[in-house]
C-alpha positions in Angstrom: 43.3 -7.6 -45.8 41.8 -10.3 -43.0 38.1 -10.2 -42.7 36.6 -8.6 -40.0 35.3 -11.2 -37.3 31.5 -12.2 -36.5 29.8 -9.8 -34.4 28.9 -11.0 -30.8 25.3 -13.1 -31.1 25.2 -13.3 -35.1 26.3 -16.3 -37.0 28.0 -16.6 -40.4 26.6 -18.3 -43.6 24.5 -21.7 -43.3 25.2 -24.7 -45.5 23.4 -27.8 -45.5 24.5 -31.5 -46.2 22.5 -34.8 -46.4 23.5 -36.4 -43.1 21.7 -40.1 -43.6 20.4 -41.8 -46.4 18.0 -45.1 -47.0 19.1 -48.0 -48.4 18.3 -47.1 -52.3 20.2 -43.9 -51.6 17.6 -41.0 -51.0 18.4 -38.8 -48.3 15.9 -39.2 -45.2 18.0 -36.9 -42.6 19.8 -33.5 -43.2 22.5 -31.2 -41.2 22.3 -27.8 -41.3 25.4 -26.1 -40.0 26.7 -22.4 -39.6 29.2 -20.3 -37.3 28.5 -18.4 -34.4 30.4 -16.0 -32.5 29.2 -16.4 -28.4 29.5 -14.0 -25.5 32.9 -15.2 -24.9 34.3 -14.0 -28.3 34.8 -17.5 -29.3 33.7 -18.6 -33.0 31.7 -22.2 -32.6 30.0 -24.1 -35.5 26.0 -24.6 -34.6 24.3 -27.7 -36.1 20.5 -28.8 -36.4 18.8 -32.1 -37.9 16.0 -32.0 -40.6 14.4 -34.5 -42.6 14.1 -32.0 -45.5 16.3 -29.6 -46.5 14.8 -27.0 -45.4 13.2 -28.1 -42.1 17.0 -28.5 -41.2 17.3 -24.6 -41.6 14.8 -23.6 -40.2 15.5 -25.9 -37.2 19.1 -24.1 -37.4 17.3 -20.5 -37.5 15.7 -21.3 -34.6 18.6 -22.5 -32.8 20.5 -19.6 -33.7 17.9 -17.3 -32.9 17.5 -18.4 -29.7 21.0 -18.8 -28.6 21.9 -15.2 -29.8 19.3 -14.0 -26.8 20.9 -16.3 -24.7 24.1 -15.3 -25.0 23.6 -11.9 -23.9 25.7 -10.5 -21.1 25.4 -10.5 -17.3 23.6 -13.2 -15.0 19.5 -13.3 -17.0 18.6 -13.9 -20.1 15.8 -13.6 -22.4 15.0 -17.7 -21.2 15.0 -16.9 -17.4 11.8 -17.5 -16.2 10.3 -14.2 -14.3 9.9 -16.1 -11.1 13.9 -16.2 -11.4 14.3 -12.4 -12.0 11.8 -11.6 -9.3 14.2 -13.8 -6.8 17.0 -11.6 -7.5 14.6 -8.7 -7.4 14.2 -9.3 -3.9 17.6 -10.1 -2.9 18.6 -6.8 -4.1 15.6 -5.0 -2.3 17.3 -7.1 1.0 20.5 -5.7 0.5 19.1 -2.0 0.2 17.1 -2.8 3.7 20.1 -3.9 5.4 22.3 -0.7 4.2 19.2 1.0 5.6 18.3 2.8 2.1 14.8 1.1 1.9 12.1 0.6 4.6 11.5 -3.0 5.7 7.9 -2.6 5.8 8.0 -1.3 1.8 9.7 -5.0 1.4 6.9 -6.6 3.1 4.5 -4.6 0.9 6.6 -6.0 -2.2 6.9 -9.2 -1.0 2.8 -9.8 -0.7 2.3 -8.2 -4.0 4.2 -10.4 -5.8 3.1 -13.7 -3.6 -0.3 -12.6 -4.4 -0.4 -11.1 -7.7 3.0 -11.1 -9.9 4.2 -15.0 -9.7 0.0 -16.0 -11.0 0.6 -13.8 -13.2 3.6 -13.8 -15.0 5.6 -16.3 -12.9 6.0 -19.0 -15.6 6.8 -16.7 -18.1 10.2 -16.1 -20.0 11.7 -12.2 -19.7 11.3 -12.4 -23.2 8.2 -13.2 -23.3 7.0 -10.4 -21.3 6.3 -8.0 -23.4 4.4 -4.3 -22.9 1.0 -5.5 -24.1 1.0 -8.4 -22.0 2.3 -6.8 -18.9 -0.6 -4.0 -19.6 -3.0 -6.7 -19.6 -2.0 -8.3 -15.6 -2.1 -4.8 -14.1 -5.4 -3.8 -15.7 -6.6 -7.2 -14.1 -5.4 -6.7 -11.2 -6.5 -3.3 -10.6 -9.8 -5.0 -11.5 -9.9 -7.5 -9.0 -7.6 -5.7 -6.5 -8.0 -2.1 -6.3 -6.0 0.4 -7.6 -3.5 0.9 -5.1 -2.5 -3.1 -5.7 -2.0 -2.2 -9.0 0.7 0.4 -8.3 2.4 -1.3 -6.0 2.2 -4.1 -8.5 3.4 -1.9 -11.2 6.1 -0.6 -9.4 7.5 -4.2 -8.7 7.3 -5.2 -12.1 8.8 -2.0 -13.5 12.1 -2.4 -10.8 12.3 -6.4 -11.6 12.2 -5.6 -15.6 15.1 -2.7 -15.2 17.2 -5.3 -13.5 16.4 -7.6 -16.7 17.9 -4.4 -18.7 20.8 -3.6 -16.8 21.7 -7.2 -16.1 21.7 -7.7 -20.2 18.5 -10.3 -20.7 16.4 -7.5 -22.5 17.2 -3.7 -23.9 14.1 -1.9 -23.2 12.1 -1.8 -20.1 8.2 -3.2 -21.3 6.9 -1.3 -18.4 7.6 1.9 -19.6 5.0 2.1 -22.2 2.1 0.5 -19.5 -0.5 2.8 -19.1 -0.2 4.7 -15.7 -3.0 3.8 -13.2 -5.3 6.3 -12.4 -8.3 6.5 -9.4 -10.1 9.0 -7.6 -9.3 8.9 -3.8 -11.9 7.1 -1.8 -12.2 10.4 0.1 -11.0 13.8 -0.3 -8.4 15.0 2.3 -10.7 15.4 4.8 -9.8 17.2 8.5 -11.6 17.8 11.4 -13.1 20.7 12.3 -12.4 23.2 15.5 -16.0 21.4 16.9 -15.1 17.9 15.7 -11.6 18.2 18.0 -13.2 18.9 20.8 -15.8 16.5 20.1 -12.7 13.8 20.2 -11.5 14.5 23.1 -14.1 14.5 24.9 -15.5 10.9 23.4 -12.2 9.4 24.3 -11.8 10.9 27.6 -15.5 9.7 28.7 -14.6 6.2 27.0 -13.2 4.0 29.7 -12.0 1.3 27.1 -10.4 4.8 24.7 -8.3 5.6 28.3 -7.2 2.0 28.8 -5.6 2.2 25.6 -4.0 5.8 26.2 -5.8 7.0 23.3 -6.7 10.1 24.9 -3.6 11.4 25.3 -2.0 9.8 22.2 -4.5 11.8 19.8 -3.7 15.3 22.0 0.3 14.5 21.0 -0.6 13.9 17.5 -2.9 16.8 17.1 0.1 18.9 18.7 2.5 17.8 16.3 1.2 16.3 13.1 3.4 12.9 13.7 2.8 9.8 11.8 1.3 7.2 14.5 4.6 5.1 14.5 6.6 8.4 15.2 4.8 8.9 18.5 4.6 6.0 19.7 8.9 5.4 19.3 8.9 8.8 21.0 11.5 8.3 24.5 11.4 10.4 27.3 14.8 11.5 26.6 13.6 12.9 23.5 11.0 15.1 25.3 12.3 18.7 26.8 9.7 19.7 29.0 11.9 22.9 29.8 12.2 23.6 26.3 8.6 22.7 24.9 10.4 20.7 22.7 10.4 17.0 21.1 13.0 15.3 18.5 11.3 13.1 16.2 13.9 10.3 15.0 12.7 7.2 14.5 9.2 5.3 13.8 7.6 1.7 14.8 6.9 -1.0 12.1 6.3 -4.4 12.6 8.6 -6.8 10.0 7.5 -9.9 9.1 9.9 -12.4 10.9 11.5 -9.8 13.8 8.5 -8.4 15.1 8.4 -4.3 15.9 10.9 -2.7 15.5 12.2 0.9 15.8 13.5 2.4 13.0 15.0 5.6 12.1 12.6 7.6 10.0 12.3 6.6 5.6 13.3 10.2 5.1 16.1 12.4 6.6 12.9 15.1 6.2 11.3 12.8 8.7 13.8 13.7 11.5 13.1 17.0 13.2 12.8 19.2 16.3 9.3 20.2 17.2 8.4 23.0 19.5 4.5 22.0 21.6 1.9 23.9 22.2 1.2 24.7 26.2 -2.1 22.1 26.4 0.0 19.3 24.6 3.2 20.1 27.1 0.3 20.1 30.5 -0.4 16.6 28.9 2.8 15.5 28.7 4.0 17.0 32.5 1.0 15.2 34.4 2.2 11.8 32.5 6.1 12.5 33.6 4.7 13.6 37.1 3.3 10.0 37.5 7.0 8.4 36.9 9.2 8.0 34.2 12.4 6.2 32.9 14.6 8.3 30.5 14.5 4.9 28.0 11.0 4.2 28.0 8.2 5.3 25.4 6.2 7.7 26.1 3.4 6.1 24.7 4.2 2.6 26.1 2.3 -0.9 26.5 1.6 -2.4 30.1 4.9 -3.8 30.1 6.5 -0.3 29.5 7.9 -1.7 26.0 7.2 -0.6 22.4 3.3 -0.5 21.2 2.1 -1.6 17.7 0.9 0.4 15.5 -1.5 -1.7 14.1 -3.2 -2.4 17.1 -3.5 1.4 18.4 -5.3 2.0 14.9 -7.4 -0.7 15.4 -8.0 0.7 19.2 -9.0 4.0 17.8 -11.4 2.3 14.8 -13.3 0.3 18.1 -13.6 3.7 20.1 -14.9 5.2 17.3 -17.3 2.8 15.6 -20.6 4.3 15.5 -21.9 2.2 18.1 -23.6 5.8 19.3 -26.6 4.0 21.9 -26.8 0.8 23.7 -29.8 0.3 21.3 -27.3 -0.8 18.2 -25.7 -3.2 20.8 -28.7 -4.6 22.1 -30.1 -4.7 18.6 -27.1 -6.6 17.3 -27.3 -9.3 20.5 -31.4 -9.9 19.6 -30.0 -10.7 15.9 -27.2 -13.1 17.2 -29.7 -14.8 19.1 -32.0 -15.3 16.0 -29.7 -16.3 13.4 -28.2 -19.5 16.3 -31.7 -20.3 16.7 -31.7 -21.1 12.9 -28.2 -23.3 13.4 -26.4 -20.9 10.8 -22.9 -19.6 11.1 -22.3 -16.5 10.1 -20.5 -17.2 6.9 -23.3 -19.3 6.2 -25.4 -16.0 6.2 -22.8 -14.2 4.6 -22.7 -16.6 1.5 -26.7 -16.6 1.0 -27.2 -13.2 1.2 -23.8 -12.6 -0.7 -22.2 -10.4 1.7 -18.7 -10.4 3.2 -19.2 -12.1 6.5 -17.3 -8.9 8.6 -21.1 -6.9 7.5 -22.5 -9.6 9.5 -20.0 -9.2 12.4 -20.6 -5.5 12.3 -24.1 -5.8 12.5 -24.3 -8.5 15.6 -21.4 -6.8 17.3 -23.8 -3.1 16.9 -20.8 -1.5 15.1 -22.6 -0.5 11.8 -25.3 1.7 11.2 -28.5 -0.2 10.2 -31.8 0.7 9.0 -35.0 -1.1 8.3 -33.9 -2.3 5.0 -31.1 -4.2 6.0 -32.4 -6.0 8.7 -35.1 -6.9 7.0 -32.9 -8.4 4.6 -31.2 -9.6 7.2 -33.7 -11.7 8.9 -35.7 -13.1 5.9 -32.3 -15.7 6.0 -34.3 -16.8 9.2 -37.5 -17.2 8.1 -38.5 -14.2 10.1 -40.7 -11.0 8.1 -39.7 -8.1 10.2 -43.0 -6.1 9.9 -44.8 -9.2 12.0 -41.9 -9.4 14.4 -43.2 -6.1 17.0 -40.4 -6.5 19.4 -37.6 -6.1 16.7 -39.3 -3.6 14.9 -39.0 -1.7 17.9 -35.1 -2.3 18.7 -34.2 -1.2 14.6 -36.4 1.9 15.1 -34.4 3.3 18.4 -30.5 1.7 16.7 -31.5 3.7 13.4 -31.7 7.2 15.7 -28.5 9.2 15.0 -25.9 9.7 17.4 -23.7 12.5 18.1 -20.7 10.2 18.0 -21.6 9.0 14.3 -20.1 12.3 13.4 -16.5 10.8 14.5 -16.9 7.0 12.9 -14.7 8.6 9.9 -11.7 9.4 11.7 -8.5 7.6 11.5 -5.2 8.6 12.8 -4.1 10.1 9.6 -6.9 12.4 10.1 -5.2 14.0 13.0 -2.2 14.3 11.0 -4.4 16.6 8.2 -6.3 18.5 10.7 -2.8 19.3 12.4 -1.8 20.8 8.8 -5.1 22.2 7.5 -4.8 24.2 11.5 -0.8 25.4 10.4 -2.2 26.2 7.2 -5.3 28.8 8.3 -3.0 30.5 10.5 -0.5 31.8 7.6 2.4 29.0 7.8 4.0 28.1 4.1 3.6 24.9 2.7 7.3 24.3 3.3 7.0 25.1 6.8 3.9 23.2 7.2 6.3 20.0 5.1 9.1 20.2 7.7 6.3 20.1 11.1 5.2 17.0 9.2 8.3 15.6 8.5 8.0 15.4 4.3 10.5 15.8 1.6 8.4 16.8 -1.1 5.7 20.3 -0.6 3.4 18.6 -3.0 2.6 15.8 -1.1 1.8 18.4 1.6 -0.8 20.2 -0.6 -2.3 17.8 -2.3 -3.2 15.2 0.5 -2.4 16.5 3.5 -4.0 20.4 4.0 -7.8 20.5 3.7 -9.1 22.5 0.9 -11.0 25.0 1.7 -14.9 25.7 0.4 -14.5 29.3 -0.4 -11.8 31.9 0.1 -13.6 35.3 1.2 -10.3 37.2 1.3 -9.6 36.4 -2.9 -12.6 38.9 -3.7 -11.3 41.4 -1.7 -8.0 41.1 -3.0 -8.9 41.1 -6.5 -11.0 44.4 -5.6 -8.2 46.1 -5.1 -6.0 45.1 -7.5 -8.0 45.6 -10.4 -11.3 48.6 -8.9 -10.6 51.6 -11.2 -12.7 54.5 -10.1 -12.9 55.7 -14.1 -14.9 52.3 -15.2 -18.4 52.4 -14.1 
């Protein structure tokens, strides 16, 4: 009966032979040599020096050892450095981008997370080497010194590159699996605005001439109207639009990609496309805007050129018209401290680094774009030698910039806010979560729920439905 051959990655018995002797004859070198079957099937013998005996075996163990990860099926191994994986990470992601099953801008997102945080971290390291414990130990750091939401992102790169390392043969388990899952409070509830706060909005942007210059106005009105992600409307065409019908097709969405510029993109979900019927003051809008001229091809919402707006640049329009710059007082305020702090010669990250603050705060406070209050200026102008109880004049200027404003009520909105009050609005008036998921283009009802509708305080009409379901006359 023939014996059964090696399996694939083990080796067979060692034996050991003195290899070199001095000249009285003691041995001063040794070979230790065993079989070992490789990846290919083939059987080939393995040797290792020693100057002992058993130095030479343990030089072969080693070799063995490491050769039996090494000879492990597909295109890694265990020896791969993680900067190698991560390479082929990517070029994977590509190819799902260019088949259109992945967003460009997630691949952006991936791409800075592992420029910024993956390669420090575990760059230089072998697959093998990365094991659970370790991996655990970069994304706690990293959620330390980058947020949480870094640390997902970070997480989920890792997690991808490491099943590639699995299915491409250089390790069995995924070490990511058993990481500890990252948990943080949102910064701020899901938060919409109020019936008062709408019409406050409007009204702000309409009497804003810098808001109207950016189309802001209207803008909001079509987002309000239809709960569309800021990239949606602005890749809405005119052909899109059925004034007859009170209707707009939602499609497609504009991202900016690193290397092409914007670009307009059908929507990441097949959710995301959808017919949306408008309500009469967001089709008025829309009819006095068509009335003034229109191509069929052009945006809607469209730059001075009549091309495709940025995203990023309408938000940041919409964070300037709502700073809380409330009174000409926080302006004027924020010039007088300009003036001060060039009198002393000082830059502003020269500020910034003595008072340890990030040098935007002091931006903010000279451009009048941040609430202040006696405190912080006095902090503030102790940097320039100045005590701001002998200073009159300035004393005067923080006491009328600290006075409230009515437009301080709208320095938290953002554009997703529109998007939430659109479905907090759908969901008062009766409309199921699913329904309220398909006006806002998503997949999945959870997300819907849990971020996007604003919880209510207090539900009045649970007592009285509880009254009648369980009132018996008989109990007293």
């Amino acid at each position: 009966m023939s014996r059964s051959p090696l399996p694939i990655g083990t080796w067979g018995s060692i034996s050991t032979s003195v290899e070199r002797t001095d000249d009285k004859g003691k041995p001063v070198a040794y070979r230790s040599k065993a079989k070992f079957r490789d990846h290919d099937g083939h059987v080939r013998v393995v040797s290792a020096f020693g100057k002992t005996k058993t130095a030479a075996e343990r030089a072969l163990q080693t070799r063995l050892q490491d050769r039996a990860k090494t000879t492990q099926s597909g295109d890694l191994t265990t020896m791969h450095k993680i900067n190698h994986l991560l390479d082929l990470w990517e070029q994977r992601f590509e190819r799902l981008v260019a088949d259109g099953k992945r967003s460009p801008t997630s691949l952006d997102t991936y791409r800075r997370a592992i420029k910024n945080h993956v390669r420090p971290a575990l760059g230089e390291y072998r697959i093998g080497e990365a094991t659970t414990p370790r991996i655990d130990t970069v994304i706690a750091k990293i959620k330390t010194t980058a947020g949480a939401p870094t640390a997902k992102t970070c997480r989920a790169v890792i997690s991808g590159a490491m099943k590639l390392a699995v299915r491409y043969g250089a390790i069995s388990v995924n070490p990511v699996r058993e990481v500890d899952t990252i948990e943080s409070q949102p910064k701020s509830p899901p938060r919409s605005l109020t019936t008062e706060e709408v019409t406050l909005l409007r009204k702000h942007l309409n009497a804003d001439d810098c808001a109207v210059q950016a189309d802001l106005p209207d803008l909001t009105t079509f987002m309000l109207a239809t709960g569309v992600r800021i990239g949606e409307a602005l890749a809405v065409l005119w052909s899109q639009v059925d004034l007859e019908a009170g209707t707009v097709e939602i499609t497609h969405t504009i991202v900016r990609v690193k290397g092409q510029g914007l670009l307009r993109k059908t929507t990441k979900s097949r959710a995301g496309q959808r017919l949306l019927h408008l309500p009469d003051w967001a089709l008025a809008m829309l009819r006095t805007r068509h009335a003034a001229g229109i191509r069929f091809d052009d945006p809607v919402f469209a730059d001075s050129l009549g091309g495709f707006r940025d995203p990023t640049n309408v938000r940041r329009s919409l964070r300037t018209a709502l700073s809380p710059v409330g009174a000409t007082a926080r302006r004027d305020l924020g010039l007088s401290l300009r003036a001060l702090r060039r009198q002393t010669g000082m830059t502003r990250k020269q500020v910034a680094d003595h008072l340890h603050w990030p040098q935007t705060r002091i931006e903010l406070i000279e451009t009048g774009r941040i609430k202040v209050d006696h405190q912080l200026v006095a902090t503030l102008v102790t940097t320039y030698g100045i005590q701001l109880a002998n200073h009159h004049p300035l004393l005067a200027h923080v006491h009328d910039a600290a006075q409230p404003t009515e437009s301080d009520r709208l320095a938290w909105i953002r554009s997703h806010a529109l998007r939430k009050t659109t479905a907090t609005a759908l969901d008062q008036a009766g409309h199921t979560a699913r329904q309220i998921a398909d006006q806002l283009g998503q997949a999945k009802v959870s997300i819907t729920q849990d971020i996007y509708m604003g919880r209510q305080a207090a539900n009045p009409a649970a007592a009285q439905a509880l009254q009648q379901a369980f009132d018996d006359p008989e109990l007293p």
